[in-house]
PASEBA-1860 file (N, C-alpha, C; in nm, 3 decimals):
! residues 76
1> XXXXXXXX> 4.587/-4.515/5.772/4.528/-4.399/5.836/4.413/-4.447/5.925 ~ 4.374/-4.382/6.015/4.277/-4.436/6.137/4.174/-4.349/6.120 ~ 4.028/-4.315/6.141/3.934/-4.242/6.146/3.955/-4.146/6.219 ~ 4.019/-4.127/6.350/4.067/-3.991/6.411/4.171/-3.939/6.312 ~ 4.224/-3.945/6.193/4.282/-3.884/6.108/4.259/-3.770/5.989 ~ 4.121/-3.820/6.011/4.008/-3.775/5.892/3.939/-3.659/5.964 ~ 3.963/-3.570/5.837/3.874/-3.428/5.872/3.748/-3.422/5.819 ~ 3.638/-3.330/5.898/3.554/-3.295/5.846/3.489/-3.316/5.741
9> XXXXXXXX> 3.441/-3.377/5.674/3.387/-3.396/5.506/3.440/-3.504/5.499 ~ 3.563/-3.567/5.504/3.616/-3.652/5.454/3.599/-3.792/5.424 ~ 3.518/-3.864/5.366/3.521/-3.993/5.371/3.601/-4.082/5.392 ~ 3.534/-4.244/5.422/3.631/-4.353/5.403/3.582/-4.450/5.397 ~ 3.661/-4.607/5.355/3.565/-4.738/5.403/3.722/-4.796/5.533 ~ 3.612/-4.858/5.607/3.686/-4.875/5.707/3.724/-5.074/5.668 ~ 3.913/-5.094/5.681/3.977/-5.180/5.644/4.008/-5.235/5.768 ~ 4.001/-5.225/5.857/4.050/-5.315/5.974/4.000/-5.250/6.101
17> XXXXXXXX> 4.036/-5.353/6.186/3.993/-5.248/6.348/4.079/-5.303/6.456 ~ 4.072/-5.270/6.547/4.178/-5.293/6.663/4.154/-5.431/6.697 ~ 4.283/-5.448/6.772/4.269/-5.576/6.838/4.175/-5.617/6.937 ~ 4.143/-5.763/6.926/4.020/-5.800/6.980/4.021/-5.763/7.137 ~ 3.910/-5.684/7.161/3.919/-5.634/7.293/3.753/-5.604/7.336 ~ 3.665/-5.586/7.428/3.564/-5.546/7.454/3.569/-5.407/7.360 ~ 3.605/-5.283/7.334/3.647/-5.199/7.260/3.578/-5.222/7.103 ~ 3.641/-5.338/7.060/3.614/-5.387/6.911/3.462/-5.423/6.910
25> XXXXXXXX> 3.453/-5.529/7.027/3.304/-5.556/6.993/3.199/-5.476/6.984 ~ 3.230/-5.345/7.064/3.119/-5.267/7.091/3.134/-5.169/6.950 ~ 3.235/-5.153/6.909/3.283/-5.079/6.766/3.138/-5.120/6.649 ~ 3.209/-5.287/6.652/3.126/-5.373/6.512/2.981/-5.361/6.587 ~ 2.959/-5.359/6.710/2.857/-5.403/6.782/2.736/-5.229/6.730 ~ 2.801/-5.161/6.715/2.768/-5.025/6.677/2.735/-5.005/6.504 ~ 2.818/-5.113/6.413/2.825/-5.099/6.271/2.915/-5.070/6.242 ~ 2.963/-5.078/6.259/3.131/-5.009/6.232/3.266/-5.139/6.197
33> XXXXXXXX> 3.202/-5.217/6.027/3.280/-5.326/5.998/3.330/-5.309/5.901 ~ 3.421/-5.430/5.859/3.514/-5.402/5.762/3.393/-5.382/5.641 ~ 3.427/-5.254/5.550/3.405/-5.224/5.411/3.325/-5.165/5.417 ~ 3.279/-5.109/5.566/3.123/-4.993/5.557/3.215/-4.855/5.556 ~ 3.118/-4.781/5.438/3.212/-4.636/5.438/3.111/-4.528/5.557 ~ 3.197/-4.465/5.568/3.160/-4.361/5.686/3.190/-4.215/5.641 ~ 3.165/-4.144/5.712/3.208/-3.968/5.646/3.216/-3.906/5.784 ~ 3.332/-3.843/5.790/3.362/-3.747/5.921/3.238/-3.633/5.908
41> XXXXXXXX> 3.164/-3.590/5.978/3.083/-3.451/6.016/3.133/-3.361/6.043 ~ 3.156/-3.384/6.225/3.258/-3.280/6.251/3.326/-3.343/6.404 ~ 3.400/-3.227/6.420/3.448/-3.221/6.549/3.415/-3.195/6.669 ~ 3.428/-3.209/6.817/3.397/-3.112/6.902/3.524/-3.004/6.903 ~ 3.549/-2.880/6.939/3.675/-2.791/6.963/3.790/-2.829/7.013 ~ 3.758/-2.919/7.121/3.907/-2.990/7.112/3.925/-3.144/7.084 ~ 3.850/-3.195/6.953/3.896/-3.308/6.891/3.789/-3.439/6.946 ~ 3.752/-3.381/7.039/3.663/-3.515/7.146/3.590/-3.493/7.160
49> XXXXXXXX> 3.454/-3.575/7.106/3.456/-3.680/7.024/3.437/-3.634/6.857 ~ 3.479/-3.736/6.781/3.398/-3.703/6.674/3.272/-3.778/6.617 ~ 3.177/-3.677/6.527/3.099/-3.700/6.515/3.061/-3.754/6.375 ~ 3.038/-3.890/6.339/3.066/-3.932/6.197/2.883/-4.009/6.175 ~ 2.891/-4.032/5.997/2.785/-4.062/5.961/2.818/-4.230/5.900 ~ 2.731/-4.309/5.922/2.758/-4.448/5.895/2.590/-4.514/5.900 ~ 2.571/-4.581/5.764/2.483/-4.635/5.758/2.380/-4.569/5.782 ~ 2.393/-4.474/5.743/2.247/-4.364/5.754/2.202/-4.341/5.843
57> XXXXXXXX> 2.282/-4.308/5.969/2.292/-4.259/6.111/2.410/-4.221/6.167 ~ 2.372/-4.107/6.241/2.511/-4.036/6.329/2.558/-4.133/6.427 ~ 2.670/-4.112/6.464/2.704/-4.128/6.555/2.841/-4.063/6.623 ~ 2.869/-4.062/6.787/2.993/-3.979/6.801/3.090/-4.096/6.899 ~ 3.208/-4.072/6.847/3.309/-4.179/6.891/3.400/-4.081/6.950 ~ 3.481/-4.104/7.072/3.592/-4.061/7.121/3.750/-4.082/7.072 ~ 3.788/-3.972/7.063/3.940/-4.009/6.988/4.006/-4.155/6.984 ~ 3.975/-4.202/7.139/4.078/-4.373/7.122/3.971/-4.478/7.060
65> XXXXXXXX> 3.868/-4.430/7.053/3.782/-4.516/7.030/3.817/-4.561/6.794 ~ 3.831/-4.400/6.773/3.890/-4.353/6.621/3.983/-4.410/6.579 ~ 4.086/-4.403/6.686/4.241/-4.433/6.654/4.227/-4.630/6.636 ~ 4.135/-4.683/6.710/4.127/-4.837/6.632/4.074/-4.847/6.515 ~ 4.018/-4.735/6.441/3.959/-4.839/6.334/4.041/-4.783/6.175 ~ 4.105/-4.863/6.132/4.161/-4.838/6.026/4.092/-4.814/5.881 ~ 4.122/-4.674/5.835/4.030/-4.600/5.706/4.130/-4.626/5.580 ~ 4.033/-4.646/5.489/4.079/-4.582/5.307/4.025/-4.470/5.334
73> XXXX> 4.050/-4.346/5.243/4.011/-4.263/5.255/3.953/-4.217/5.060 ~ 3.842/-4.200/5.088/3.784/-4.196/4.940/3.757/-4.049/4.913 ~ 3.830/-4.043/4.728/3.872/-3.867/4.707/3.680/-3.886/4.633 ~ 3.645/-3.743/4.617/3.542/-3.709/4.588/3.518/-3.691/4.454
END
């Protein structure tokens, strides 16, 4: 499952990320590495961007930006 998969509330720890691309670096370059968990916030109305919590700060990512980074998704 990818982080643009994940609704609202939903947690995860993130297991992989896209292929190496300027994209990735700026991802990890942001915090966004293998085994840090994150929690979806919310949405904008039509899906773009979302707005997630990581490391004890917001941040908002754009759908393709989501679709690289590969989630567990942790039940509550």
């Amino acid at each position: 499952m990818t982080l643009k998969d994940l609704l609202p509330g939903q947690r995860g720890v993130i297991e992989s990320l896209g292929k190496q691309s300027t994209l990735r670096k700026r991802i990890i370059d942001m915090g966004l590495t293998i085994g840090t968990e994150i929690k979806v916030i919310k949405r904008a109305p039509l899906g773009d961007p979302i707005e997630i919590k990581v490391r004890g700060y917001q941040l908002s990512l754009r759908q393709h930006e989501a679709h690289e980074i590969h989630v567990q998704v942790l039940s509550d």
